[in-house]
C-alpha positions, 0 to 999 in steps of 0.5 A: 500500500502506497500512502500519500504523504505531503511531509515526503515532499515528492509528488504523489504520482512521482512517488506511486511510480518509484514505489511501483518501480522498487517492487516491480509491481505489475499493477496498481488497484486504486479506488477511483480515478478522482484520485489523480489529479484531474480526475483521470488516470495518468497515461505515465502510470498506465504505461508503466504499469495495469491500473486498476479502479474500484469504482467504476470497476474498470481496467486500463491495461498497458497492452491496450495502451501500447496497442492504441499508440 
């Protein structure tokens, strides 16, 4: 579990893709999209790694990404 915290100094989508990177994680599960600013799910993230939302129950894959380029 990754846990935005403003004293790191780092912004929370840099820090989710480090995270993400260290563990060699091959997706994310996050609880909706308005999580990210903007309320989208960033492309970076999404092409790095399958993210995954709760609500709406939704998938954005690399593959599909990678395909769509």
């Amino acid at each position: 579990m990754v846990i935005y915290d403003p004293r790191f100094g780092r912004p929370p989508l840099a820090r989710l893709r480090a995270q993400a990177s260290r563990l060699d994680a091959e997706a994310v599960i996050v609880p909706t999209p308005e999580h990210f600013e903007g309320g989208e799910i960033p492309r970076a993230l999404v092409q790095q790694l399958d993210v995954i939302t709760v609500d709406p129950e939704e998938t954005y894959a690399r593959r599909e990404m990678l395909s769509n380029s």
